[in-house]
Legacy VTK file of the C-alpha trace (Angstrom):
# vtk DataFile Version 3.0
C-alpha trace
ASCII
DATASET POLYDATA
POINTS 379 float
-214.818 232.607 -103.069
-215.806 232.663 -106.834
-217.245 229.845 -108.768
-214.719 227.941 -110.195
-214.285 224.122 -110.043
-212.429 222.481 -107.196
-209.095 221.937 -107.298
-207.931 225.052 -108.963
-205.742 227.443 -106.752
-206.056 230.932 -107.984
-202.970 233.664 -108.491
-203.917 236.826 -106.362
-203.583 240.524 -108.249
-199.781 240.346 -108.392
-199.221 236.683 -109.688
-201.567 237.399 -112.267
-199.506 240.200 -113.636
-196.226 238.023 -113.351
-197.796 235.025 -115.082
-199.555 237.092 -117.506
-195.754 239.117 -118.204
-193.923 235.396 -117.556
-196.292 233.896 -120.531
-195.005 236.502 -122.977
-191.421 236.304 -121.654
-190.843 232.621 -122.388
-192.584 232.861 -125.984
-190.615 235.745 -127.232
-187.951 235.953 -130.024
-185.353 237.266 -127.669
-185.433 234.053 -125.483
-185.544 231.562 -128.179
-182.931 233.378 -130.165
-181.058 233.102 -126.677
-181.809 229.304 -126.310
-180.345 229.130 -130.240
-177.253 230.068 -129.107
-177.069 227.604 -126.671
-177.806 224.976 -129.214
-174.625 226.600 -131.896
-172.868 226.490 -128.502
-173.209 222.683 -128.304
-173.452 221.594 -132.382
-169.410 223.567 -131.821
-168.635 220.907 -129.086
-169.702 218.182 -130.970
-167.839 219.030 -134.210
-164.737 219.852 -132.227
-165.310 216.170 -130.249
-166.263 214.395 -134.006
-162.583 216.135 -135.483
-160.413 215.469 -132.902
-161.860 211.485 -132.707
-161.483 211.547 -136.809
-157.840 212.612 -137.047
-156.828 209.844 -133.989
-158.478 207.398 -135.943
-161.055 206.792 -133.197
-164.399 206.940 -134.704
-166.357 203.959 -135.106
-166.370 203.046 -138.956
-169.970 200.946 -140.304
-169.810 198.870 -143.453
-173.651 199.752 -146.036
-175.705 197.134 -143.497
-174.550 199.427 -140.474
-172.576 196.850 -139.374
-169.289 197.893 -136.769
-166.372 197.273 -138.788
-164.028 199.288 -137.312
-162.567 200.516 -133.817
-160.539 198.718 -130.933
-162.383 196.134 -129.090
-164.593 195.998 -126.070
-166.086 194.526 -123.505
-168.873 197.084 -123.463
-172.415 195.335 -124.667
-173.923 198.987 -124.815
-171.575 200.332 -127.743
-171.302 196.708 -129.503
-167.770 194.955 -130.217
-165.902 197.785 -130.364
-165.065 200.626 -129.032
-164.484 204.243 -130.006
-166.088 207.964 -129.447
-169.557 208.130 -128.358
-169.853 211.217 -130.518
-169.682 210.152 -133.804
-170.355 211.574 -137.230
-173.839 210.109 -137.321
-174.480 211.799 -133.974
-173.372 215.242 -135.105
-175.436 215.232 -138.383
-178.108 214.421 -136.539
-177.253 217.464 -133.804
-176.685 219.207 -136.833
-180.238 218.813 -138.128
-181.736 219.982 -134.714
-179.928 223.133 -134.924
-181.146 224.101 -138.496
-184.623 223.234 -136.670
-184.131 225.745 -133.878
-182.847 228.394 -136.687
-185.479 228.179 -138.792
-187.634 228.608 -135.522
-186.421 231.386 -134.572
-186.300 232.721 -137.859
-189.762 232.147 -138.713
-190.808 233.364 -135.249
-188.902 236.655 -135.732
-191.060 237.049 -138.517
-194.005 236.388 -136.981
-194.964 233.074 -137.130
-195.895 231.123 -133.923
-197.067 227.772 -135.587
-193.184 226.960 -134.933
-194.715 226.185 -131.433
-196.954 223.509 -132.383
-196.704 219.653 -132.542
-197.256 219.527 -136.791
-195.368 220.237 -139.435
-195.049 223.843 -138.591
-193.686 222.517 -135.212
-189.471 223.693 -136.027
-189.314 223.834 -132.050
-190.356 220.194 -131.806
-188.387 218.550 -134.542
-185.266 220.532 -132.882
-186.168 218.649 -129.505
-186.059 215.781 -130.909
-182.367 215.279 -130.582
-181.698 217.104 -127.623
-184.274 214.672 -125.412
-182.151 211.723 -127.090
-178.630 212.974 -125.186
-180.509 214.312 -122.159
-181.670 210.794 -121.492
-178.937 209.591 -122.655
-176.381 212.007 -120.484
-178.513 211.028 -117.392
-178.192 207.148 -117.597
-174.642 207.567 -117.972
-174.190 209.698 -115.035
-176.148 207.178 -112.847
-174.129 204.234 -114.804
-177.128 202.729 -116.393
-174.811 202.925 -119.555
-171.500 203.604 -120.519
-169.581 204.868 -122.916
-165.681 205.412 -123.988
-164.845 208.567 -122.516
-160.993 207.909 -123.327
-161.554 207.653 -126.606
-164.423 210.527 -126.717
-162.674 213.676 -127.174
-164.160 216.835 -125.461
-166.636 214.648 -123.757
-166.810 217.015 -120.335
-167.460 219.837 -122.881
-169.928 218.109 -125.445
-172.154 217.370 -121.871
-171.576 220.892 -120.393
-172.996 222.553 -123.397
-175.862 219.980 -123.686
-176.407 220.813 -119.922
-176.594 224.658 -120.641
-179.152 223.967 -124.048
-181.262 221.551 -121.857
-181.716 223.956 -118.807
-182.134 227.021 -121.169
-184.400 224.868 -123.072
-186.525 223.768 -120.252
-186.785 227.318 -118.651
-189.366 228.063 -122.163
-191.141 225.233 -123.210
-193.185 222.788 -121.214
-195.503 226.269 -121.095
-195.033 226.883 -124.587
-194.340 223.934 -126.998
-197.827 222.546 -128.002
-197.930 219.139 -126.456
-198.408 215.710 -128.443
-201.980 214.893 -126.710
-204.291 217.678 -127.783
-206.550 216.030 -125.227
-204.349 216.710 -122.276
-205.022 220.112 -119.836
-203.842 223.260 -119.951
-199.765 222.906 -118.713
-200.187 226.118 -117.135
-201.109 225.363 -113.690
-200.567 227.920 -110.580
-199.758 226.099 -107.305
-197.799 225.995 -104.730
-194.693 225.342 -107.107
-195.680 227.798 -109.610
-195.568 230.324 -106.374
-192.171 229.608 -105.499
-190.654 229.575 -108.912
-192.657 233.135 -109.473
-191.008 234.260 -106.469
-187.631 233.116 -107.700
-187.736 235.034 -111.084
-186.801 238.639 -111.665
-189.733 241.194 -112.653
-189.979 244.934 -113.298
-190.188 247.023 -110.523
-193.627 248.039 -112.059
-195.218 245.012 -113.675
-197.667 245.906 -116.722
-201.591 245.608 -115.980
-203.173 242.305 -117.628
-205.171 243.365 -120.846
-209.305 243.438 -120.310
-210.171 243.758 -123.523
-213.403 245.478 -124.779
-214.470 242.812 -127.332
-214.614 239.208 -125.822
-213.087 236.592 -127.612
-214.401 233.292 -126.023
-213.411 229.956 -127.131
-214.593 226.564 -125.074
-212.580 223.368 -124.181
-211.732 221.156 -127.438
-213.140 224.225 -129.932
-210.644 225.365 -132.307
-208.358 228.290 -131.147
-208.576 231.568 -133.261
-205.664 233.081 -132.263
-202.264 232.744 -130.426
-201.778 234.242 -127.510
-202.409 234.455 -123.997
-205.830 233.224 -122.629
-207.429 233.019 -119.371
-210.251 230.468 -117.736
-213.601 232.188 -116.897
-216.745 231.705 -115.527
-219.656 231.822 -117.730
-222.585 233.485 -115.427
-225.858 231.383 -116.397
-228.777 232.924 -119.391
-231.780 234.007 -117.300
-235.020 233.617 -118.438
-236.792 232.089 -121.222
-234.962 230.827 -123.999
-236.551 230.433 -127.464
-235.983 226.866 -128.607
-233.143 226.926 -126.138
-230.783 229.575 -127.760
-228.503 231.365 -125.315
-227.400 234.820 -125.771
-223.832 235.436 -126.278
-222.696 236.553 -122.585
-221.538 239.854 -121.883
-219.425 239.643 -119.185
-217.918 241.151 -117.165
-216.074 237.509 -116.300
-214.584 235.921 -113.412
-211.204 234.201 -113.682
-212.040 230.258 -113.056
-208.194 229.269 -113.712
-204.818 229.983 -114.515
-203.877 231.861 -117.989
-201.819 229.782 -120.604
-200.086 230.172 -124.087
-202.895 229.065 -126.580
-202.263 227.920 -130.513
-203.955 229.114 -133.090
-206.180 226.611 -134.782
-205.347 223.853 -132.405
-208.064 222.614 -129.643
-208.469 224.389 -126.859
-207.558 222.507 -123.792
-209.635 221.604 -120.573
-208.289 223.800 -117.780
-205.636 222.303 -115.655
-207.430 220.762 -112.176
-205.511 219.279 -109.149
-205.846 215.324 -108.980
-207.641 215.816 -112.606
-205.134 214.230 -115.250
-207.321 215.654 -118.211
-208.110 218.653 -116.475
-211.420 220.108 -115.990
-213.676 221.666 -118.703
-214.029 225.548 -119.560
-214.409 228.445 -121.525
-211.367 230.736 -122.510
-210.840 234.421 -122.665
-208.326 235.800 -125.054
-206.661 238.076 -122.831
-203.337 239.522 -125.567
-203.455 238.259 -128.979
-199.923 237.465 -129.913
-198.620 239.696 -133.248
-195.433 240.443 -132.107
-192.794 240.825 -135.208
-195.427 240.844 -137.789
-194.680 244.167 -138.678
-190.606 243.859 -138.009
-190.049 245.529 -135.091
-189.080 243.878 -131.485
-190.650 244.941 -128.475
-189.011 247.445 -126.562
-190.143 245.771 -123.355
-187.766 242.574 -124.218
-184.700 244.268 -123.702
-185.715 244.059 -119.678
-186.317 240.048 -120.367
-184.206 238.240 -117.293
-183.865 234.751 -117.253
-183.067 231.915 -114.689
-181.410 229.115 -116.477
-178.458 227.772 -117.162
-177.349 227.931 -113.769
-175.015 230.976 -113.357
-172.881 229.337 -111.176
-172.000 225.988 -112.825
-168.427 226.205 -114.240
-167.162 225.283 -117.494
-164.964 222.708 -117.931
-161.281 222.792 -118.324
-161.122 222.416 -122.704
-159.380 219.365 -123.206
-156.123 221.176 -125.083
-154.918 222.064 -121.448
-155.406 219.251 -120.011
-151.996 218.042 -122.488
-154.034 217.488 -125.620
-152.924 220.661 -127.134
-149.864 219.950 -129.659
-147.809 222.745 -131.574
-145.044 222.619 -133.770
-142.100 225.108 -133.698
-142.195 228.501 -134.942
-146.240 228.316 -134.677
-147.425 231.116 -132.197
-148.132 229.701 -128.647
-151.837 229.070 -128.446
-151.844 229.658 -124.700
-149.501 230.662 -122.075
-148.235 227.990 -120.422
-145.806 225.465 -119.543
-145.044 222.814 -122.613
-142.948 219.723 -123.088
-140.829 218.670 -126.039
-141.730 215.379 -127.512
-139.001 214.975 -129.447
-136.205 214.695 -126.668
-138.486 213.930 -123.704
-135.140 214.297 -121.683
-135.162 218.274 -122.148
-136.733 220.232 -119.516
-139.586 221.796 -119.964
-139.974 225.380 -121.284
-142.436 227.957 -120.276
-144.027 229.728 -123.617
-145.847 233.282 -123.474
-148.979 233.773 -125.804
-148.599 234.905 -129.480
-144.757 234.333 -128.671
-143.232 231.568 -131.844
-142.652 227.807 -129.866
-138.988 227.274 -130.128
-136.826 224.970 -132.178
-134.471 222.147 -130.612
-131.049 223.269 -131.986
-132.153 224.602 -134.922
-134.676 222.083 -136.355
-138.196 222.337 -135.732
-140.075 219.553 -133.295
-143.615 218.875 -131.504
-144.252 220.224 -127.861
-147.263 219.393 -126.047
-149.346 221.735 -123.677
-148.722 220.552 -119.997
-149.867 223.325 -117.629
-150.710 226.680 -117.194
-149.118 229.419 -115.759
LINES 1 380
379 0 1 2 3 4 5 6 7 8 9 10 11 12 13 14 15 16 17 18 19 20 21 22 23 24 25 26 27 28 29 30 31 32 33 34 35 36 37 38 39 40 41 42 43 44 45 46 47 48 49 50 51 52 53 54 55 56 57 58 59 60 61 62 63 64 65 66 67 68 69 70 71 72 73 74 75 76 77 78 79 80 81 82 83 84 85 86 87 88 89 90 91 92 93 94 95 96 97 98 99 100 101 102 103 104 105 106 107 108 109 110 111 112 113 114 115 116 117 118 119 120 121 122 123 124 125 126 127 128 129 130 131 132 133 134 135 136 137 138 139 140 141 142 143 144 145 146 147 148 149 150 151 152 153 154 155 156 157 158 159 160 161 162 163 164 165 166 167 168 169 170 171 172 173 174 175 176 177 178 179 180 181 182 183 184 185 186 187 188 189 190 191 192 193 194 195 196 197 198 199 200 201 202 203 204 205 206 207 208 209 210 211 212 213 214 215 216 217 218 219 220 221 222 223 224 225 226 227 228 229 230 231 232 233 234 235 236 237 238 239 240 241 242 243 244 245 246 247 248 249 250 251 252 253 254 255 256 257 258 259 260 261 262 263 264 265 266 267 268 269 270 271 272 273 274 275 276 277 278 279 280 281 282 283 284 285 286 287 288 289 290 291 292 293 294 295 296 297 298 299 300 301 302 303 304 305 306 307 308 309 310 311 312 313 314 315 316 317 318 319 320 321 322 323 324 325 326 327 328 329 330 331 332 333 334 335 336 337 338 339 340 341 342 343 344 345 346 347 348 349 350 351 352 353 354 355 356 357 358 359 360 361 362 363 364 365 366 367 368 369 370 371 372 373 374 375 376 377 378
């Protein structure tokens, strides 16, 4: 049964490859440059949301104490006396910081630094979450109607929340296993149960999964000791000194070792944690075994075995949102190419019929003089 302390469920031969090939999926360039994208993907949203409020006059204006001075009024206690976009410029600078964050991340990643995983200055992927946990928590109290915001007056609102949907699930797909957590205290996050099981069974793997390393040299580091490398460690049994010890000095042990818990991501120079328990919220005690020092990048190449990566999240089947511009937001003037096939409406003679435009084809003119039609359908 192996001696290993209660409470810990361990992975069989085949769930130790897929955590051990899992582990260096979700810590890889290639998914955090994926998960940047998704960020770009939402800082676009909110600048197009933050433009479109600015030239309808919409955005809440502030006087130098940060007091509303500007926008129409409200009833709404949450947003103050008046209303206005949700999204405002102070919002997007502050999305806009996160992003640089995540880029210098994944910049200083590709090169191959992995202290942008930690919870200290080094910690880029931290400072970028910053922001993002904000509007997740924020998103989610809407949606239940814990608060409320504008959404008439919050241009590209459905978008700005599907793209913040996308970043959050991509997001959370990588880095509760990852991301060094605030209490250095706290166990391992890595735990295999009956959920880890299930989600292991629910993600995609090469048909032949690579052996876990069993290195030679052992590189042993105990609960609350200072890491010496990144990488992937495992929880081990440490078989008793026999005999007499002079003034009680143990020998360094030899192994071989039996697993005593699940592997995790570990952070160089940052405590090693206890190993996660069932029912223990601290975890239990141990000794780690580096299993795969982590130096991918350092010498500038990417590992061929990343171009296999699969991942799970965003959802594949949500759908994006109608954009805004045809839902009759879009606006073009005559002679301008048609922006999108489509059925459009003349606002300057709201009598006239309307006119079905093909793409790239010039909007017409209302007996000669150019006027303002307005996106109503497609076709």
């Amino acid at each position: 049964m192996g001696n290993y302390p209660p409470g810990v469920m361990l992975p069989n031969a085949r769930e130790r490859r897929q955590i051990f090939y899992w582990l260096k999926r979700i810590s890889s360039y290639t998914a955090w440059n994926r998960i940047l994208d998704y960020y770009r993907a939402w800082a676009s949203a909110t600048e197009r949301s933050v433009q479109v409020a600015s030239e309808r006059g919409w955005l809440r204006q502030y006087d130098r104490n940060d007091k509303l001075i500007g926008g129409a009024p409200t009833d709404n206690a949450y947003f103050g006396p008046f209303t206005g976009s949700a999204i405002d410029e102070s919002r997007l600078v502050e999305i806009l910081k996160g992003l640089a964050h995540c880029e210098e991340g994944v910049g200083s990643l590709r090169a191959g630094d992995k202290r942008v995983f930690q919870y200290n200055a080094h910690g880029k992927f931290v400072m970028a979450r910053s922001i993002l946990s904000y509007w997740s928590e924020l998103q989610w109290r809407i949606e239940i109607g814990e608060n409320g915001i504008d959404q008439d007056h919050t241009p590209h609102w459905d978008e700005f929340c599907f793209a913040l949907t996308e970043l959050s699930e991509a997001w959370a797909e990588c880095s509760s296993e990852i991301i060094e957590p605030e209490r250095l205290d706290a166990a391992s996050h890595t735990f295999f149960n009956d959920n880890l099981k299930a989600k292991l069974e629910a993600m995609v793997f090469p048909k032949v999964l690579p052996e876990v390393p069993d290195p030679i040299t052992h590189t042993l580091v105990g609960s609350g000791r200072r890491t010496p490398h990144s990488g992937i460690w495992e929880p081990v049994n440490i078989p008793k000194p026999k005999g007499f010890q002079l003034f009680g000095m143990s020998p360094l042990p030899e192994g071989p070792f039996e697993s005593a818990g699940t592997m995790a991501y570990l952070h160089a120079d940052s405590s090693a944690p206890h190993c996660a328990a069932y029912g223990e919220a601290k975890g239990k005690p141990t000794v780690w075994r580096l299993l795969w020092r982590d130096d991918r990048y350092e010498d500038g190449t990417i590992p061929e075995e990343e171009r296999g990566y699969v991942f799970q999240q965003p959802d594949p089947a949500r759908l994006a949102p109608e954009p805004e511009e045809l839902r009759g937001g879009m606006r073009v003037w005559s002679d301008e190419p048609c922006p999108y096939p489509g059925v459009w409406k003349c606002l300057d003679d709201l009598t006239l019929s309307p006119q079905t435009v093909a793409f790239g084809i010039p909007m017409p003119r209302l007996q000669g003089r150019r006027v303002m039609w307005r996106f109503m359908k497609a076709v």
